[in-house]
N, C-alpha and C positions, 0 to 999 in steps of 0.2 A: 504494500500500500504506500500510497507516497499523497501530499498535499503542496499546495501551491498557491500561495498569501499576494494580494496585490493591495497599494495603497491608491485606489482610486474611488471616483463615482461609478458605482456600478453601470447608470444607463452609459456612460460613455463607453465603459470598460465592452459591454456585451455588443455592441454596435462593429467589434474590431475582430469579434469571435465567427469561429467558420461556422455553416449551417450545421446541425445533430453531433452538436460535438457534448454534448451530458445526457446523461439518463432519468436524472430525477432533480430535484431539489427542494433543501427543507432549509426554512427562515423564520425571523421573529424578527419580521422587519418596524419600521417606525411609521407602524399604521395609522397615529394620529397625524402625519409627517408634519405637524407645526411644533410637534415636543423636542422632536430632535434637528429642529433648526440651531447653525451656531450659536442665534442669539440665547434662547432657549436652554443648552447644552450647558453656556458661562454661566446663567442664571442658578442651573441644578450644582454645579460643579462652589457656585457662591455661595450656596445653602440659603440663597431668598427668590421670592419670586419669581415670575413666571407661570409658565402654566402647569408648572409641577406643585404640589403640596406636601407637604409634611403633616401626613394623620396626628391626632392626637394619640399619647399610649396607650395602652389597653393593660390591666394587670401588672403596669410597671415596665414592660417591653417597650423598646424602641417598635418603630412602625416608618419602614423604610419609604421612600419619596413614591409618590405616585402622581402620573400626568393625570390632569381632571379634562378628561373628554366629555363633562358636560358642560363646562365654557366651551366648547366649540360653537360657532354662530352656523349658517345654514349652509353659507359662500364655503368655509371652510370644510361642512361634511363634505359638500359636492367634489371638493378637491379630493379628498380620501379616493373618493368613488375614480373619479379622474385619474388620477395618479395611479392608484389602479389597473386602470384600462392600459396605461402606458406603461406599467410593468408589466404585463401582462404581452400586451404589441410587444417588448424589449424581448423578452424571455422565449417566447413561443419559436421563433427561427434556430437558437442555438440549442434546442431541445429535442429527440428523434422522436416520432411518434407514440403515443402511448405513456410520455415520461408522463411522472405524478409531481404535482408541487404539493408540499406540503405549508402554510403559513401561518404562525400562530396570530391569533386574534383576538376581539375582544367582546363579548356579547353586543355593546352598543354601537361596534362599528362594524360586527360581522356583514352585516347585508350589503352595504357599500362593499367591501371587499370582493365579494362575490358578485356583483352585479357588475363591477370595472372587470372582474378577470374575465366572466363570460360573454361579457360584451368585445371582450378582446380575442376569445375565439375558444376558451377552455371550458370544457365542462363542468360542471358542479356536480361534486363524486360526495357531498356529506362532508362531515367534520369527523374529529376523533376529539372525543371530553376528556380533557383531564382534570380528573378531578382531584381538589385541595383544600383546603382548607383557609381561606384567603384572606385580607383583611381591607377588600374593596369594598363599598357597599355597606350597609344596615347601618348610618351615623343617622343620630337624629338630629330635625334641624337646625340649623348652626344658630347660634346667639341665639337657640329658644330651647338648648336640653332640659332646661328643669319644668318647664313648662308642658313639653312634649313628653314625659318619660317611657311611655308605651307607644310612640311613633319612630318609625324608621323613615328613611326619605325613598331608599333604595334597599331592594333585599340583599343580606351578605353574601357577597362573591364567594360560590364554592365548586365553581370550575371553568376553563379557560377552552376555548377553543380553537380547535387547530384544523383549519379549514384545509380541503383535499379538493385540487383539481386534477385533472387529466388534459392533455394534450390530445385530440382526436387519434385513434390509429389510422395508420395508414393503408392496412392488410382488411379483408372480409371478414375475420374471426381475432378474436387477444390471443388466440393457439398460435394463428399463425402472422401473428406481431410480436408476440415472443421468440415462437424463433428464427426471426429476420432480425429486430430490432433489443428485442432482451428486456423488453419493456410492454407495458399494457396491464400490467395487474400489479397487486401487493405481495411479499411475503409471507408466510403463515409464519404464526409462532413457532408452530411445529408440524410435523405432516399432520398429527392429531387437532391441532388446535387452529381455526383462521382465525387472522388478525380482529382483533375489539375493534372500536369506536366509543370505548369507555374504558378508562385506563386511571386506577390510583398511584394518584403518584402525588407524594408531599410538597412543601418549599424547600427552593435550594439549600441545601445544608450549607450552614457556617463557613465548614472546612470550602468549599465549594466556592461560593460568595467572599472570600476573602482572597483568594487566587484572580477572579476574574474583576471583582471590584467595577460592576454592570449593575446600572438600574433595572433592566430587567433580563439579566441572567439563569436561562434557566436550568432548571438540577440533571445531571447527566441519566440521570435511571429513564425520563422518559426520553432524551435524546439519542440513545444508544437503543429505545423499544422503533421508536420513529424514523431514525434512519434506519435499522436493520432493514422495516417491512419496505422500503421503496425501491431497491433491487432487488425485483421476485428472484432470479436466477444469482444473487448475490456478486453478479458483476457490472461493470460500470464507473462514471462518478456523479459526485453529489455536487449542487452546485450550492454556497450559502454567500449570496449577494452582499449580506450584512452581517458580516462576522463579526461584530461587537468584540466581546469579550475571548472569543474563540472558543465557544463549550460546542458548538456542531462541527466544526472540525474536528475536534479532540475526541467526540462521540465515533466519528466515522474513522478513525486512527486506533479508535479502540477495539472497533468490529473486523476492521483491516478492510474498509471501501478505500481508494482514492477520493480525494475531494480538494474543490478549491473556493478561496474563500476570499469575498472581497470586503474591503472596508475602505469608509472614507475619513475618518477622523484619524488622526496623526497621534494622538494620546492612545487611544484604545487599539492602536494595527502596531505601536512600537512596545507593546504587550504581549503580541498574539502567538509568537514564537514560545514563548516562556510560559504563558496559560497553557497553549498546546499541551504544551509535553508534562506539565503539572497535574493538566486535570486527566488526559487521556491514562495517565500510570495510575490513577485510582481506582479499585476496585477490579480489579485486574484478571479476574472469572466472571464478569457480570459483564457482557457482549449482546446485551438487548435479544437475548433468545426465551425469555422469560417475560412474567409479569409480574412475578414477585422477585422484591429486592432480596440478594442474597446474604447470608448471615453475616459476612464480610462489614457487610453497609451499616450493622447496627450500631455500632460505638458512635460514627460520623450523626447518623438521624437521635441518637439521645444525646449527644452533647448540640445538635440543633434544637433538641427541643427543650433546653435548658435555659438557652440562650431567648425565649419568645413564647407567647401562649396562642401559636399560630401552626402548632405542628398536628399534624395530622398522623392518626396509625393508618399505615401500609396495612394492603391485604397482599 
């Protein structure tokens, strides 16, 4: 397996790419895309303002920054949608028929996402839930908690979803788009088992989150379950547009895919060599062929859940 890091904008980047050159791709891109503008970015990195927040604690735990995609105005949803369509237009020519994207999402911006991608020409294959235990949602309303005791505004976030397209195939059957192309369908977890579209999987553990030092970093258990299933015949590469932190690199280094990763921030891509190899050496039997975390992972998830009253038990 080998990977390959570039520090650019991804649409520029893919515009220079030959036609079917990857098989899949899984992201956790910056689906509000006004959070992760640079101005945005100084603001988070400032610890004030902007359109990030700082939750209140809960039981004495910190409660890490979260973008409030309900300040978005209307001009701004449409742009998600937008944006969209043109990652989607970007993507679709460097991709061979059948590939799957996978993108993590967000319940209130899911439909825009999907409606830009299949406006762009991919189908809508469903989501995969992961579910967690979150700390988006259920505040009651602001400057009126003691007033409101038994109102929420928004119910508690307890899963994230990870929207699944497909690239049309290009063959009369996915038999025989697999075997021209190596692509058109998922992996099973096992011959016994097909792939869920419900999957427990906790917050990133500490150990985790201290390595990649990402706003929204996610934990390798379901990174390593999510790429596994997108090269059904387990060959190919992966493509992660926005490799932030570098944990879906380091997931598909872990499985042994190829994969390349782009990033456009200069902070977080002169990191990604070093997260790489940090977080893919963790847990070093767990290859997302499962869905339950291995015994290995338990020290890491109870000193996580020491650390916050936001941990969830694995099944």
């Amino acid at each position: 397996m080998a990977f390959t890091l570039h520090n650019e904008n991804c649409f520029d980047w893919l515009k220079d790419q030959a036609p079917n050159s990857f098989q899949a791709v899984l992201t956790d891109p910056p689906f509000g895309i006004v959070e992760f503008t640079p101005e945005e970015v100084a603001k988070l990195r400032a610890g004030r303002g902007g359109v990030w927040r700082i939750p209140p604690k809960i039981g004495g735990s910190e409660r890490a920054p979260l973008p409030r995609f309900t300040t978005l105005t209307a001009e701004q949803r449409e742009h998600v949608r937008s944006y969209f369509q043109s990652f989607g237009e970007a993507l679709e020519p460097v991709l061979v028929p059948g590939a799957h994207v996978m993108v993590a999402g967000t319940p209130m911006l899911q439909f825009l996402v999907q409606d830009g991608m299949a406006t762009a020409g991919f189908e809508v294959r469903g989501a995969v839930m992961r579910l967690y235990r979150g700390f988006r949602g259920g505040d009651r309303p602001k400057l009126a908690e003691e007033e409101f005791p038994e109102v929420c505004v928004t119910p508690r976030g307890n899963y994230e979803p990870w929207m699944i397209f497909r690239k049309p195939i290009s063959e009369r059957t996915v038999a025989e788009n697999l075997r021209k192309w190596g692509t058109g369908a998922l992996r099973r977890i096992n011959v016994n088992s097909p792939f869920p579209d419900v999957i427990q999987s906790g917050k990133t553990p500490v150990t985790e989150e201290a390595i990649g030092e990402h706003p929204t970093q996610k934990p390798q258990h379901i990174l390593r379950i999510l790429a596994r299933s997108l090269l059904p015949l387990g060959e190919g590469t992966i493509l992660e547009p926005f490799a932030g932190s570098g944990s879906t690199i380091a997931a598909c280094e872990a499985i042994g895919y190829d994969s390349v990763g782009i990033e456009l921030d200069e902070r977080h891509f002169g990191n990604l060599h070093r997260n790489i190899e940090l977080l893919k050496s963790m847990y070093p039997r767990f290859k997302g062929e499962s869905l339950e975390l291995l015994t290995e992972l338990a020290p890491t998830l109870a000193k996580a859940s020491k650390s916050g009253a936001d941990q969830t038990t694995l099944i």
